[in-house]
LUMNU-214051 format. One record per residue (C-alpha): residue in three letters; x, y, z; residue number from 1. Coordinates in steps of 0.25 Angstrom, whole numbers. Each point is the difference from the previous one (the first is absolute). Example, Ala and Ser with C-alpha at 12.3 -4.5 7.8 and 13.67 -1.06 7.14 Angstrom:
<atoms>
  res      X      Y      Z    n
  ala     49    -18     31    1
  ser      6     14     -2    2
</atoms>
This chain:
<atoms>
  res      X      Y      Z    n
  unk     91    747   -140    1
  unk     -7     -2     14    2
  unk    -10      9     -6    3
  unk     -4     -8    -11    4
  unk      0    -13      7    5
  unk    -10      5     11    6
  unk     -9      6    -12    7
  unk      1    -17     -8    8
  unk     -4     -4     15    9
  unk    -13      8      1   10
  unk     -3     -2    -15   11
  unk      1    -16      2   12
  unk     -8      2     17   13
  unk    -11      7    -10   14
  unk     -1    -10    -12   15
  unk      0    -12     11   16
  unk    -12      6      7   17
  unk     -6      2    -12   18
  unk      1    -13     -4   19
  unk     -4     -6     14   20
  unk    -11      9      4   21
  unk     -5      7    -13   22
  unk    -13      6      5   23
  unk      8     10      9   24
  unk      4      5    -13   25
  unk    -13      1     -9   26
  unk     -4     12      4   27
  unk     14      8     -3   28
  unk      2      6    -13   29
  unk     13      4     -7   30
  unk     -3     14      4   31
  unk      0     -4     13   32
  unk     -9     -2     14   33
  unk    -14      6     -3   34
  unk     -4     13      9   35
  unk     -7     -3     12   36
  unk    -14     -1      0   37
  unk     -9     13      3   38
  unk     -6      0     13   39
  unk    -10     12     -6   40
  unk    -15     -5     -5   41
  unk     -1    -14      8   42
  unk    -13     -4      5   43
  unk      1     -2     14   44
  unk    -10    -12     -1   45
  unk     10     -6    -10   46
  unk     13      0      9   47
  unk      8     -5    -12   48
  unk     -1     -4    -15   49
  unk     -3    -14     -2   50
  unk      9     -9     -8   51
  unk     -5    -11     -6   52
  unk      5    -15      3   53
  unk     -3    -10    -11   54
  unk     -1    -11     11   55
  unk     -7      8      9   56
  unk    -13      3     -5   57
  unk     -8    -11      7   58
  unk      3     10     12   59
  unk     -5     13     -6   60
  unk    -12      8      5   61
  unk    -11      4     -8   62
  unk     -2     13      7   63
  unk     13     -1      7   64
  unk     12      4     -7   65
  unk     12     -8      7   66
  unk     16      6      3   67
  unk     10     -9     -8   68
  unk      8     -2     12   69
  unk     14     -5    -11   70
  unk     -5     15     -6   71
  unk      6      7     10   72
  unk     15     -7      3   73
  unk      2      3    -16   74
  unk     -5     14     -2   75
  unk     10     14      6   76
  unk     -8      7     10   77
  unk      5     12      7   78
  unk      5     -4     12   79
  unk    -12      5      9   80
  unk      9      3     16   81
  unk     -3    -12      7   82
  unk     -2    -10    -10   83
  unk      0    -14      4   84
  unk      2     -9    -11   85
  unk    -13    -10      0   86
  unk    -13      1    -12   87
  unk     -9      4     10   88
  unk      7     11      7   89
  unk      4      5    -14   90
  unk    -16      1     -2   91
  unk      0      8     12   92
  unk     10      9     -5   93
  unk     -5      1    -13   94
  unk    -15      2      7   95
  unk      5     12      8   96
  unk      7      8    -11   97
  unk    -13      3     -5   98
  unk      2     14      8   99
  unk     12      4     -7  100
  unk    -13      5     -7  101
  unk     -6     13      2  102
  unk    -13     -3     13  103
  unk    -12     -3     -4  104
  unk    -13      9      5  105
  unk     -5    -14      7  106
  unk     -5      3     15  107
  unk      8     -5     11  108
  unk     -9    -11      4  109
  unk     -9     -6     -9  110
  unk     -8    -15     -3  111
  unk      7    -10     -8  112
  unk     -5    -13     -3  113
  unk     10    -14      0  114
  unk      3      1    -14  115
  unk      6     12      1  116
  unk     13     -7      7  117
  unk     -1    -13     -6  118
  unk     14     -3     -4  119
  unk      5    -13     -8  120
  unk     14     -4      0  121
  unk      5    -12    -10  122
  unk     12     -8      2  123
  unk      2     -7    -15  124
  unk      9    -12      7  125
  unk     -2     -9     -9  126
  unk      6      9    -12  127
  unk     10      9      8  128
  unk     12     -7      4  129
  unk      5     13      7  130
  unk    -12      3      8  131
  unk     -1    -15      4  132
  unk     15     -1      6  133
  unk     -3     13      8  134
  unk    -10     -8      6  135
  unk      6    -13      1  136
  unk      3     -8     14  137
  unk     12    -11      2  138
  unk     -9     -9     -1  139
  unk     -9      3    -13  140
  unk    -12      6      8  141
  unk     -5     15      0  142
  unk      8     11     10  143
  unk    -12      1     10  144
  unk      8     10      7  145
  unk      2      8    -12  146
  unk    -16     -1     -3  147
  unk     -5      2     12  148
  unk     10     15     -3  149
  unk     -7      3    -13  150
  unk    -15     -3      6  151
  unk      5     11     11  152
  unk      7      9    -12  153
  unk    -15     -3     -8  154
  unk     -9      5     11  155
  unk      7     11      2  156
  unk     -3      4    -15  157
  unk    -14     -3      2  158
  unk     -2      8     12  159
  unk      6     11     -9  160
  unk    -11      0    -11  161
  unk     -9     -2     11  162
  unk      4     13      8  163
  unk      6     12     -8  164
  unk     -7      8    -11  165
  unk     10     10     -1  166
  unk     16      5      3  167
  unk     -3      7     13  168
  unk     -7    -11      4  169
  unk     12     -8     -2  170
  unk      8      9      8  171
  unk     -7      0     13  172
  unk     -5    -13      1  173
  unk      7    -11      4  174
  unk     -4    -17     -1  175
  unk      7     -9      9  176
  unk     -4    -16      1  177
  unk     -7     -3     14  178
  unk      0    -13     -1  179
  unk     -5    -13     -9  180
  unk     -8    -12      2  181
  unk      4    -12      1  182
  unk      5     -8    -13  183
  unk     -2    -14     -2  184
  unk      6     -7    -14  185
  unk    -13     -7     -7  186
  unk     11     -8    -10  187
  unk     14      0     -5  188
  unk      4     13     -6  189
  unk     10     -4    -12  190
  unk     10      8     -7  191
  unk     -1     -5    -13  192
  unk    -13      3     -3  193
  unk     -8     13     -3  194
  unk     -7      7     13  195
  unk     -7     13      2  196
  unk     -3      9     12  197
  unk    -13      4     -1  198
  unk     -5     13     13  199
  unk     -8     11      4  200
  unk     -6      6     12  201
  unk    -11     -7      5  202
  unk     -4      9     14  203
  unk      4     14      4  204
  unk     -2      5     13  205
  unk      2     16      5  206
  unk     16     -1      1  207
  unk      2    -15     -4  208
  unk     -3     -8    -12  209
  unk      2    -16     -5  210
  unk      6     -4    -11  211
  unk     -3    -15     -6  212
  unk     10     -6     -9  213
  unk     -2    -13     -7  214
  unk     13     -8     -7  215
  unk     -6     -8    -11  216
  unk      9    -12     -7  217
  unk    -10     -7     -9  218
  unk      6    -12     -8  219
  unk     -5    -10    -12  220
  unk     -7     -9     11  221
  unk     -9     11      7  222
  unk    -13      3     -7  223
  unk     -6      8     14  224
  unk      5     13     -1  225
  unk      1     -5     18  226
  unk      9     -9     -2  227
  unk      9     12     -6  228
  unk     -1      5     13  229
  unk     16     -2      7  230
  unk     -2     10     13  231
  unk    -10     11      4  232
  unk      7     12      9  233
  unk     -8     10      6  234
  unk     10     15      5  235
  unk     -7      9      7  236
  unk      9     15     -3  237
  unk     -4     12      9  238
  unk      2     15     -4  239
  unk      8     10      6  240
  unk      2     15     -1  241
  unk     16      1     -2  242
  unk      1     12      7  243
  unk     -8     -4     12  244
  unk      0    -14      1  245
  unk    -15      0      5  246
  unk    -10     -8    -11  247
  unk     -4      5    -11  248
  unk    -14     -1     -7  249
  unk     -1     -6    -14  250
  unk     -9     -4    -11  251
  unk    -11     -8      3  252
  unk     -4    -14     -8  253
  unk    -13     -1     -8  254
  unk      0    -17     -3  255
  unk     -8     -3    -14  256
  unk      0    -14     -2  257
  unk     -7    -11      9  258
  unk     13     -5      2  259
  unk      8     15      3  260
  unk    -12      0     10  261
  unk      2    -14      7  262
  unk     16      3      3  263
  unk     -4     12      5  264
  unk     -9     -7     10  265
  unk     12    -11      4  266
  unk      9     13      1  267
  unk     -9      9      9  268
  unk     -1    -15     10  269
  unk     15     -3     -2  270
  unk      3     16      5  271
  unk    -11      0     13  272
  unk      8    -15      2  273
  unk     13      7     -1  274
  unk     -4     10     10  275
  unk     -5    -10     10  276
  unk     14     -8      0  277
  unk      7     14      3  278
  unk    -10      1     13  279
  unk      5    -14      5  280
  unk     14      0     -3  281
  unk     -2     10     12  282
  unk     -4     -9      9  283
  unk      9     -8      9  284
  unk     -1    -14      2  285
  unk     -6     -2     14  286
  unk     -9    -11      1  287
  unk      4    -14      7  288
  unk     -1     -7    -15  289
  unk     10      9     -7  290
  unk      9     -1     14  291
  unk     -1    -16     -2  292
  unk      3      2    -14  293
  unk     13      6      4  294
  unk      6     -9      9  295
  unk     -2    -10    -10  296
  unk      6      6    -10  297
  unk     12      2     10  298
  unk      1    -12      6  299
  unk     11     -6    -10  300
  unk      6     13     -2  301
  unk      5     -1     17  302
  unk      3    -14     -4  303
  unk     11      6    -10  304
  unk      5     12      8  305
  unk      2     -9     12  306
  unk      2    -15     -2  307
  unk      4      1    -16  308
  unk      6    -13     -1  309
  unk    -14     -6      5  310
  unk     -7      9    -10  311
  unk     -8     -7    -12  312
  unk      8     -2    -13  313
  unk    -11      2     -8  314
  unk     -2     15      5  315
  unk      8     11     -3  316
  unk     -2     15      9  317
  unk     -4     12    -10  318
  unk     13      7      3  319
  unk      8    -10     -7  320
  unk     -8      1    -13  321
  unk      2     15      0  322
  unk      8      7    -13  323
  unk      0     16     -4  324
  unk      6      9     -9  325
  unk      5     15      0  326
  unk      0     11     -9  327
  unk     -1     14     -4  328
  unk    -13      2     -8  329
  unk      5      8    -13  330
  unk     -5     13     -8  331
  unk     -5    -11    -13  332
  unk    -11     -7      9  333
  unk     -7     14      4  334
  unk    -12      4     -5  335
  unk     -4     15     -5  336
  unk     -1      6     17  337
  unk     13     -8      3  338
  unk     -4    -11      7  339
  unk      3    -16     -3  340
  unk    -10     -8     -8  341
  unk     -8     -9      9  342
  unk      0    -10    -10  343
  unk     16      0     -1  344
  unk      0     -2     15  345
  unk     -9    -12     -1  346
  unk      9     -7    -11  347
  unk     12      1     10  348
  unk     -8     -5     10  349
  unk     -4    -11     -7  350
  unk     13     -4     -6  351
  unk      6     -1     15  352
  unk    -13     -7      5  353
  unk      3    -11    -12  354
  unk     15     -1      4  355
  unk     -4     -3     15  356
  unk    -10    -10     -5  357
  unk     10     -6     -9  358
  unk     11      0     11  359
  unk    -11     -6     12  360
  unk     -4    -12    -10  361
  unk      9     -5     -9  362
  unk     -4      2    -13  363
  unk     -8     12     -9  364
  unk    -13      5      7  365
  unk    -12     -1     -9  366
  unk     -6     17      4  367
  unk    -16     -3      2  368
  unk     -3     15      7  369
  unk      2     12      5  370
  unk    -10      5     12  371
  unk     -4     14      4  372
  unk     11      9      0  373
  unk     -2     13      6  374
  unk     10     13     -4  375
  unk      3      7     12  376
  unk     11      9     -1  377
  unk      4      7    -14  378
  unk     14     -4     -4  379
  unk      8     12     -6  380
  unk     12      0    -10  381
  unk     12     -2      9  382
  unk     -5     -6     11  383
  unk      8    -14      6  384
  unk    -11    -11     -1  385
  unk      1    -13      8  386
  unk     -7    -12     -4  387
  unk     -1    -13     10  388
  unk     -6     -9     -2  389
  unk     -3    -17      6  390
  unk    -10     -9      0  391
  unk    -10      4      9  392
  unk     -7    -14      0  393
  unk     -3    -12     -8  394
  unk    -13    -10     -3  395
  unk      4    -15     -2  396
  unk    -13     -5      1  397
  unk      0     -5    -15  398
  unk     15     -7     -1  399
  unk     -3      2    -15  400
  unk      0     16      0  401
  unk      5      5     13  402
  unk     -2     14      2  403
  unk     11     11      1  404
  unk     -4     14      7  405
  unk     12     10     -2  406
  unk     -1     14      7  407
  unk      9     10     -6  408
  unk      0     14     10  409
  unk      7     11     -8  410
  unk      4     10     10  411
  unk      5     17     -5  412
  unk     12      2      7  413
  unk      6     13      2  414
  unk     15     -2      7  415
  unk      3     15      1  416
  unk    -13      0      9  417
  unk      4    -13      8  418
  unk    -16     -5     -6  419
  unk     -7     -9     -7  420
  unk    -15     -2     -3  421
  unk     -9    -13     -5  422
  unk     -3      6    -14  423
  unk     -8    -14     -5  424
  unk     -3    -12      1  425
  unk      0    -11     -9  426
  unk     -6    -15      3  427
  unk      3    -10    -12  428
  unk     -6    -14     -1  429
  unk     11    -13     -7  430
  unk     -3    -14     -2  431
  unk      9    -10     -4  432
  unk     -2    -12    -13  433
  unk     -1    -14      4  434
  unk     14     -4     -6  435
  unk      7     10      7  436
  unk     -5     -6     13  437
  unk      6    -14     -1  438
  unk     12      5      6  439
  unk     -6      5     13  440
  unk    -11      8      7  441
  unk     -4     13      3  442
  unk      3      3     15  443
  unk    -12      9      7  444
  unk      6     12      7  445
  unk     -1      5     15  446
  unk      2     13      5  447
  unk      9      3     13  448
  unk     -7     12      3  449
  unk    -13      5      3  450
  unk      0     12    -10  451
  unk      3    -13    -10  452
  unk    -12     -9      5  453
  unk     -8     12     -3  454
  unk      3      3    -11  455
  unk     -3    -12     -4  456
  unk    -14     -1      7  457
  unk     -3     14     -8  458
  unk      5     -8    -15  459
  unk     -8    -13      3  460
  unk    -13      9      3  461
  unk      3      8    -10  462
  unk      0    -13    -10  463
  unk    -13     -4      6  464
  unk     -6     11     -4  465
  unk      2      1    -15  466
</atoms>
């Protein structure tokens, strides 16, 4: 009797599903679930079959044929080690199974032009319920955290087209994210409406190469195919031998177009500029000026450490502001050498940034960028990761949109070596809407130390720059 109850509960769960989510089921026949797809015969400049979107064709390439982000949550795949379940990383995967083939005769090093890598994801929000809830925030608006994952997940499939021509290539060579520019929101991404991720690589180096990534939401109202433009982010990947760790050569660039050839340009002066900033960071801050600077930064931060009662209301020290979060980074966000996506640490970053944002002002920060982030330490599979993170400083000069700068430091730890190291870090730019400032004021921030004051000395010139 038990039995057949349990099977008149299953059979009732699956009619209900059916009935409230019926595109789970179209693809299922009475025989069952179809095989997986074959990994055999795919065109590596492909990455994955297109399906088609009826609603979506205003975003379709003509040359360009773009990944059905919705495809990929319906369709069985084999369960590549290390999945991580996102439409992008999923292009990844199905990128790199083009060596379960036999190796091609390719030589080892060879010219490619941009085309070669360019890769177009479509996200058919507008038509995909599914899809759209995956990406949906508390408030109705896109996860920027979650994006920001996928434009990592998507460079890295690009820098794959871009670099290997065969399986032993794919064996030796390993691509790790260095760092990516900074990334400024051009208008409101929203999650009811169509987008496309449009990239390829732009400028390659000896070892090194950059990757441009446009996110693209056109709507009824936008005529310039600019005003489709929602953000531009540019991720510079190097290559390493896996064996050796030491940099590895790869396939040159051969731009085509006037404009392959312009991005190459701005990429060739954004690298020597990249260089140059490494070359400061190494100086110490020495002069007179900078020391001035300091002291004033200081000077209301000794006001709270000694006399607190007399310290301004209006201010709050950067230790107080400070929120962080722990944990064990697990096998399903490793990439094919074992190592943590970037993009899936920059989405845990950023969701703790916004919860100490939200926390220090009130009400929910409107994101606006995301600066420079550099990569400095590779995080492994079963590493304990520490994320801090506070608000570093804040510009109140326009009451209307006060500015928010949140640092997030996320730090390897190894407790059975009594060590932990800076692996990256993450600078995140809020405001605030007009309405939620009725109740109050942002507070500007003060730093009770001098390793705080210059920290934020090097963020304020570091904004100046940009």
């Amino acid at each position: 009797m038990r039995a057949l109850r349990f099977g008149y509960g299953v059979a009732v769960t699956t009619l209900t599903k059916k009935l409230r989510y019926p595109s789970l089921f179209r693809s299922y026949s009475s025989s069952g679930p179809p095989d997986p797809p074959s990994l055999t015969g795919i065109d590596p400049n492909s990455v994955a079959s297109t399906v088609s979107c009826p609603n979506s064709q205003h975003l379709q390439d003509d040359d360009v044929s773009a990944i059905d982000a919705g495809s990929s949550l319906r369709k069985p795949v084999c369960m590549w080690p290390g999945m991580y379940h996102s439409p992008a990383t999923n292009a990844l995967w199905q990128a790199r199974s083009i060596f379960d083939t036999p190796s091609s005769d390719v030589d080892s090093v060879t010219e490619k032009t941009p085309s070669h890598s360019r890769t177009t994801i479509l996200y058919p929000f507008s038509s995909d319920y599914i899809l759209r809830e995956q990406y949906r925030n508390p408030w109705n608006g896109i996860r920027a955290g979650k994006l920001l994952e996928d434009l990592d997940a998507l460079a890295g499939t690009i820098s794959f087209k871009h670099c290997f021509n065969n399986a032993g290539m794919a064996d030796s060579l390993l691509l790790v994210t260095a760092s990516v520019d900074k990334m400024v929101i051009k208008k409101p991404i929203l999650v009811d409406i169509d987008l496309k991720i449009v990239g390829a690589v732009t400028w390659v180096g000896r070892s090194s190469m950059e990757i441009q990534l446009e996110v693209l939401q056109p709507t009824e109202e936008t005529s310039d195919p600019l005003d489709s433009q929602a953000l531009v982010a540019n991720f510079t990947f190097v290559a390493r031998d896996s064996k050796t760790g030491k940099s590895a050569i790869i396939n040159q660039i051969t731009p085509e177009t006037e404009r392959e050839k312009s991005l190459w340009k701005e990429a060739e002066e954004r690298n020597k500029l990249r260089k140059k900033r490494r070359q400061e960071k190494k100086k110490e801050i020495e002069n007179e000026k900078e020391a001035e600077r300091l002291n004033a930064l200081l000077a209301e931060g000794r006001v709270f450490i000694d006399m607190p009662a007399l310290a301004d209301r209006d201010s709050i020290l950067i230790k107080d502001t400070c929120l962080q979060n722990s944990l064990v980074c697990q096998p399903q966000q490793r990439n094919t050498h074992g190592r943590i996506f970037g993009g899936f640490l920059m989405r845990r970053a950023f969701e703790l940034a916004f919860a100490t944002a939200y926390t220090f002002a009130g009400s929910a920060p409107l994101f606006l960028e995301v600066d420079h982030v550099d990569f400095l330490k590779p995080v492994d599979v079963g590493n304990f990761l520490r994320l801090k993170s506070c608000v570093l400083f804040t510009e109140l000069e326009n009451p209307d949109k006060p500015l928010i700068n949140v640092e997030v430091v996320a730090h390897v730890t190894r407790p059975e070596f009594r060590s932990a190291e800076v692996s990256n870090k993450f600078y995140f730019t809020f405001t605030t809407s007009s309405d939620a400032m009725r109740n109050g004021r942002i507070r500007s921030v003060v730093p009770a130390t001098e390793e705080e004051a210059r920290r934020i000395i090097e963020r304020m010139d570091a904004e100046k720059q940009m």
